[in-house]
C-alpha positions as a Python dict, from the first residue, in 0.01 Angstrom:
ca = {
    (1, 'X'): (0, 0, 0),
    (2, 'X'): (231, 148, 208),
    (3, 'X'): (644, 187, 118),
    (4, 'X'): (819, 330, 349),
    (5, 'X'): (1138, 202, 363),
    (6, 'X'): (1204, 291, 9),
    (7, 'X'): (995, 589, -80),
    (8, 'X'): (799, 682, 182),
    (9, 'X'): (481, 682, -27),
    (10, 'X'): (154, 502, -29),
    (11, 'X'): (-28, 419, -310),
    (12, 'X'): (-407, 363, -301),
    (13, 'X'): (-582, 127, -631),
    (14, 'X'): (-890, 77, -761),
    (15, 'X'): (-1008, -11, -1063),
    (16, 'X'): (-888, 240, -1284),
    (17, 'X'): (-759, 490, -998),
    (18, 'X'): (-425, 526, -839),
    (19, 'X'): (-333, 775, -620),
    (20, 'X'): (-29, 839, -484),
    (21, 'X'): (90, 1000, -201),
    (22, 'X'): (421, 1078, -31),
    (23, 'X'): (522, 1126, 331),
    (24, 'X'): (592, 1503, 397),
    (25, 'X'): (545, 1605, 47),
    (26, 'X'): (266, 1906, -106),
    (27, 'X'): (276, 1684, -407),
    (28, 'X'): (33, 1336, -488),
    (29, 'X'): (-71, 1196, -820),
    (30, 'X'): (-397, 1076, -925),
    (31, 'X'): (-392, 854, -1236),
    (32, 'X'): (-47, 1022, -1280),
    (33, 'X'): (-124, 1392, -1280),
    (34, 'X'): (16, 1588, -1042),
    (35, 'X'): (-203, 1765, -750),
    (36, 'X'): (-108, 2034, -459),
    (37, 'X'): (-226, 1922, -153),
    (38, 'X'): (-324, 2189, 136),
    (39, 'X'): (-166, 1936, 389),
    (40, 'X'): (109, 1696, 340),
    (41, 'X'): (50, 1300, 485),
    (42, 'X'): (235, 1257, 758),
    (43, 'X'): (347, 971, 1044),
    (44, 'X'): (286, 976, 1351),
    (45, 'X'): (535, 832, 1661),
    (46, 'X'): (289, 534, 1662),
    (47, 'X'): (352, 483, 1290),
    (48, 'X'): (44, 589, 1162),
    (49, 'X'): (14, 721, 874),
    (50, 'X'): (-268, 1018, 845),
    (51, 'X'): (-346, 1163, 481),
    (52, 'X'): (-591, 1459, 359),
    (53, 'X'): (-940, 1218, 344),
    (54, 'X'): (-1125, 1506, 125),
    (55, 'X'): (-848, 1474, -142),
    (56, 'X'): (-897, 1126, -154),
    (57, 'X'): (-1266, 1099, -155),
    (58, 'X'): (-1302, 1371, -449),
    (59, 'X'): (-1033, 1222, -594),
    (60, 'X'): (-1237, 900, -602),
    (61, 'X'): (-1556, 1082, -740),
    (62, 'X'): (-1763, 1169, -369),
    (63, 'X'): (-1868, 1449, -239),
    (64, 'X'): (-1774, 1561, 53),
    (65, 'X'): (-1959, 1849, 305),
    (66, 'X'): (-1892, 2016, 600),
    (67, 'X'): (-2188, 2069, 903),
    (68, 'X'): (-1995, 2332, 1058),
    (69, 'X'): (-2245, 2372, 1361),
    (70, 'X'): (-2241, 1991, 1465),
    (71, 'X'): (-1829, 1913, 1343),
    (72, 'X'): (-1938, 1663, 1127),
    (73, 'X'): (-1807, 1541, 755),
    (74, 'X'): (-2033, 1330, 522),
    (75, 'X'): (-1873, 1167, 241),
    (76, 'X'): (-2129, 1093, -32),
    (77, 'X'): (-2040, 816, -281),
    (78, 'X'): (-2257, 781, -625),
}
């Protein structure tokens, strides 16, 4: 769910996950503990919103890998 008229944050459920995320910011929670992010979300002119995808999908308990030679990411789920 995305707020950003009031906080400029979007908030992503499941089950017994939340994360939390915040437009411009270093900071997100997951299940209310505080992570550093290595990139912040951020809009776009066309008002899309991009955030980090690895952070997310570890977050939610995949794996994620990196083929460097063909530039491609596979997220594993269990």
């Amino acid at each position: 769910m995305w707020n950003g008229i009031k906080t400029k944050s979007v908030l992503a459920t499941k089950e017994n996950l939340s994360i939390k995320m915040t437009l411009d910011a270093l900071k997100a929670t997951v299940n209310g503990n505080e992570y550093t992010l290595t990139q912040t979300p951020f809009a776009t002119p066309e008002n899309k919103l991009y955030v980090n995808l690895r952070f997310i999908s570890e977050a939610a308990g995949a794996t994620v890998s990196w083929d460097n030679v063909k530039k491609i990411a596979t997220i594993t789920t269990k």
